[in-house]
C-alpha angles and dihedrals in degrees: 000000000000111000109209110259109281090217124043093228121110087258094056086064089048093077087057133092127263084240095043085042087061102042092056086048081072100055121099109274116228125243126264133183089225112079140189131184101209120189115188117203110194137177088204126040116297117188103095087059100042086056096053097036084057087047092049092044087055095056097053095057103274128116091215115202107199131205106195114194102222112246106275094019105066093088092052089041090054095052101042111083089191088060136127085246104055087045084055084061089203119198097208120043110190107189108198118184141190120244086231099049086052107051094047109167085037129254120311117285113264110262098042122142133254092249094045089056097046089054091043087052100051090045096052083049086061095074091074102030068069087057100044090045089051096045091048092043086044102039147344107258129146101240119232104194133182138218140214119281102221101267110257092231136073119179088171087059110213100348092072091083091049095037120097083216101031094108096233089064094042092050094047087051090048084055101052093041085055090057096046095046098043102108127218101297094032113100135192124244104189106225089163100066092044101058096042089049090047091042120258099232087056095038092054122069106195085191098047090055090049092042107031107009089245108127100188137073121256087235097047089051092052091070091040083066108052087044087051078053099046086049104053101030090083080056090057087041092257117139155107108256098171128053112202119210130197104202112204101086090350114067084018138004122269146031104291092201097049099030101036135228100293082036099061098093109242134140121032144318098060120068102229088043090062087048097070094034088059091057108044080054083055091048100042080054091055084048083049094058095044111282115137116229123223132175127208110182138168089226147112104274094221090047103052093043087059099063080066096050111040106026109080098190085069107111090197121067136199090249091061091062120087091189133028119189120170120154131108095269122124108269100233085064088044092052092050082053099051095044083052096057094046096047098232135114121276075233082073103059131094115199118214107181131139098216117092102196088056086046095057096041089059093039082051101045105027105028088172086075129090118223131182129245096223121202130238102242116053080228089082099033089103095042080046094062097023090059094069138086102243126101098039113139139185090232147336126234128161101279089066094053095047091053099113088041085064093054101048087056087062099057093055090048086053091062100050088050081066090055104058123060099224131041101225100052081049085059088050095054083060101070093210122201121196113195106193108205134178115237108279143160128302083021095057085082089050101052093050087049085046085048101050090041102040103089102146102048099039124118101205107358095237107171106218128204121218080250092051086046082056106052084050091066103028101039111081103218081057145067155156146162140205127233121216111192123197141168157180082289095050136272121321086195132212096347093158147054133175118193107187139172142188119236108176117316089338130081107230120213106221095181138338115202127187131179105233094230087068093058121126091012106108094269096103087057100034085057094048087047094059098043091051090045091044100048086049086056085057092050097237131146104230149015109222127181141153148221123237099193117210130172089268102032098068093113085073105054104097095028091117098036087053082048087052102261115154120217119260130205097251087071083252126113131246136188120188107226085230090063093043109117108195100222118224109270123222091202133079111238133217137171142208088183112137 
């Protein structure tokens, strides 16, 4: 008999039946501040996956609301600007599609050319180059699409992966034809690698496709709809952005204070030893895309550090972790520590630690985290983390992969403030440069990823689309611009963006973001310099704006009274051009504004 999860994470339904799955699927959803309006567009019938996908959103934090296109009609629906579909508005489109939908006319003959298969693959592709035209002419999604899984079956043996015509060739062309023609605002899903990692005799159901038009297995598309979840909670600002790691047994075998520093087993020539060192190579790849890296460790602080710094068969380095954190405290103290220091949410946190008893004090005190359910044997440690939903991401740019970098600059800048008496003469050793800059391309991607992650400094925690980014920059009555702060320790990169519109003879401020690793240092007053120049260029009388609270957003609440703003009865804020006072700047500005 299936128990109810003990956790309310996606893992925790993993352990349930596909019966008692469904039936949870049933049950009322609770109700989260972060939202999402989902449509799915299938060639197959969608329902059973538009229900767990709902259940798995949930669990990771979204209130999903879900337009389904009913089975024969998804084609007529996308092309009709006048449908159900377009008055949803959703913000997030997924197009899933049948192989055999998508191979009408069936795969090449056997003996085509290179050439001939090329061209048939680009023209069944068009297809859905029609769909995407139609959904950006029609609306301003973000499109989720998927691609083909490899077919079970190969009636041509081995050839049908060296073939031009062999359909697992043909497929695999159609897949990558379908990555490098996707335009900006057309994502991915990758169909392929889940159905070869789930097993594609197991992920295909000959009989479902002849009874039901469903193609694939229940179980199969179980697993198609956490990953759908995984996928579009970062759209809704939803995600995981540190991974915590305990060390002994965890980061290296043995025990560092028992078996000293050349005794811990790391590097090569033992197999536990590779164990560790395979997935320390798993976790530095997650540092490269933009994860930052903490470790929480029952340790001595001197003695740990020192594995890092004297053992050259360690992957990781010191200067891959953000946070560092090694002492005898309880580690449910030391994470809110860590998240503290990174000035991020303990939401944010996943926990990797070997040790049970540690796993379930953390799950008792701090449920918002995730925490891993580490196996036994090292040999699984990287299927273990790689298993979760976590650390999925709409993209990844350079900022995300520079994002320890940034901290440890921090921390440097941390040690010159204590050395000088007074803060602002502190501000004025940095030598800070702001450069202000209108969304353009390639940054466009970068404020809508500012925008989904940003949750402390955000005005009104808008979640922006690369499309709604757009319109800010290209629609008159709208603008915005982007700030990139460096200095004399390095670039803290794109840490602020302004959306604004006029409505009427005041400049409204639709949302103001700000990394938090950018505070108190003259960005606050750099941005609010901008808005108020800008709406006098417009000639208009006053500059008016508001403040959505939400549990993470406080430190905004009083951002436009400290600029001078006086309360309105509409429960907004407004500030007369004539009252604004530009405050002194410790930066250095510059702008690419045209």
């Amino acid at each position: 008999m299936d128990s109810q999860p003990e956790n309310d994470t996606p893992d925790a339904l993993d352990a349930l039946s596909l019966p008692a799955l469904l039936a949870l699927s049933r049950e009322p959803l609770p109700t989260h501040k972060a939202t999402l309006r989902v449509a799915v567009i299938g060639h197959f019938t969608t329902d059973f996956v538009v229900r767990l996908m709902r259940l798995y959103l949930s669990r990771l934090g979204v209130t999903p609301e879900v337009f389904e296109a009913p089975y024969g009609t998804a084609e007529a629906m996308v092309y009709d600007a006048g449908s159900e579909l377009y008055a949803f508005r959703p913000q997030v489109v997924v197009l899933l599609p049948s192989p055999e939908a998508a191979m009408r006319g069936g795969v090449p003959p056997v003996l085509t050319s290179p050439d001939e298969a090329a061209g048939l693959a680009d023209e069944r592709l068009g297809r859905f180059q029609g769909l995407w035209t139609a959904l950006r002419r029609n609306g301003e999604a973000t499109i989720l699409q998927a691609n083909l899984p490899l077919p079970d079956a190969r009636p041509l043996g081995e050839l049908e992966a060296t073939l031009p015509g062999g359909a697992v060739a043909f497929v695999r062309r159609f897949n990558q034809r379908l990555v490098e023609l996707a335009p900006p605002g057309v994502q991915v899903f990758d169909l392929e690698w889940h159905a070869a990692a789930f097993g594609l005799s197991r992920a295909y159901d000959p009989r479902g496709q002849h009874l039901h038009k469903i193609p694939f297995s229940f179980e199969f598309l179980r697993r198609v709809a956490r990953a759908l979840a995984a996928r579009l909670a970062p759209l809704a600002g939803r995600g995981r952005k540190c991974l915590v790691l305990d060390l002994d047994d965890t980061l290296w075998g043995g025990v560092v204070g028992e078996d000293g520093v050349e005794g811990v087993r790391i590097g090569t020539g033992d197999p536990e030893a590779e164990a560790f060192t395979a997935f320390q190579r798993y976790v530095k790849r997650l540092r490269e895309r933009g994860i930052l890296l903490a470790v929480c460790s029952k340790n001595d602080d001197a003695l740990a550090r020192r594995v890092f710094e004297e053992r050259a068969d360690m992957v990781l380095k010191l200067s891959d972790i953000a946070s560092f954190v090694a002492n005898w405290e309880d580690k449910a103290s030391n994470l809110r520590r860590i998240a503290s220091e990174l000035s991020i949410g303990t939401d944010a946190l996943v926990f990797f630690d070997d040790n049970p008893r540690e796993r379930h004090l953390v799950r008792q005190r701090m449920p918002e985290v995730a925490v891993i359910e580490v196996p036994i044997d090292s040999t699984d440690y990287v299927r273990a983390l790689d298993a979760g939903p976590w650390f999925e991401a709409i993209a990844v740019n350079a900022e995300d992969a520079a994002r320890t970098d940034f901290f440890v600059q921090s921390r440097a800048r941390n040690e010159a403030e204590s050395a000088h008496a007074d803060y602002d003469s502190y501000l004025r050793s940095l030598g800070l440069e702001a450069v202000v800059a209108p969304f353009e391309e390639p940054a466009v991607a970068r404020v809508a990823d500012l925008a989904r992650r940003s949750n402390q400094f955000n005005l009104r925690t808008i979640r922006y689309s690369e499309a709604d980014v757009r319109r800010f920059r290209d629609e008159p009555a709208r603008d915005g611009f982007s700030i990139t702060l460096s200095d004399r320790y390095g670039t803290y990169g794109l840490i602020s963006a302004l959306f604004l519109e006029t409505r009427g003879d005041t400049l409204f401020i639709d949302n103001w973001i700000m990394s938090c690793r950018a505070l108190k240092k003259g960005v606050e007053a750099l941005a609010f310099t901008e808005i108020v120049e800008r709406a006098r260029a417009r000639g208009l009388s006053a500059v008016e704006g508001e403040h959505l609270p939400t549990d993470k957003n406080a430190m905004c609440a009083s951002l436009l009274a400290d600029f001078g703003f006086e309360p309105t009865a509409a429960g907004g804020w407004r500030l007369p051009l004539d009252r604004a006072i530009l405050p002194p700047l410790p930066l250095t500005r510059k702008s690419t504004q045209p």
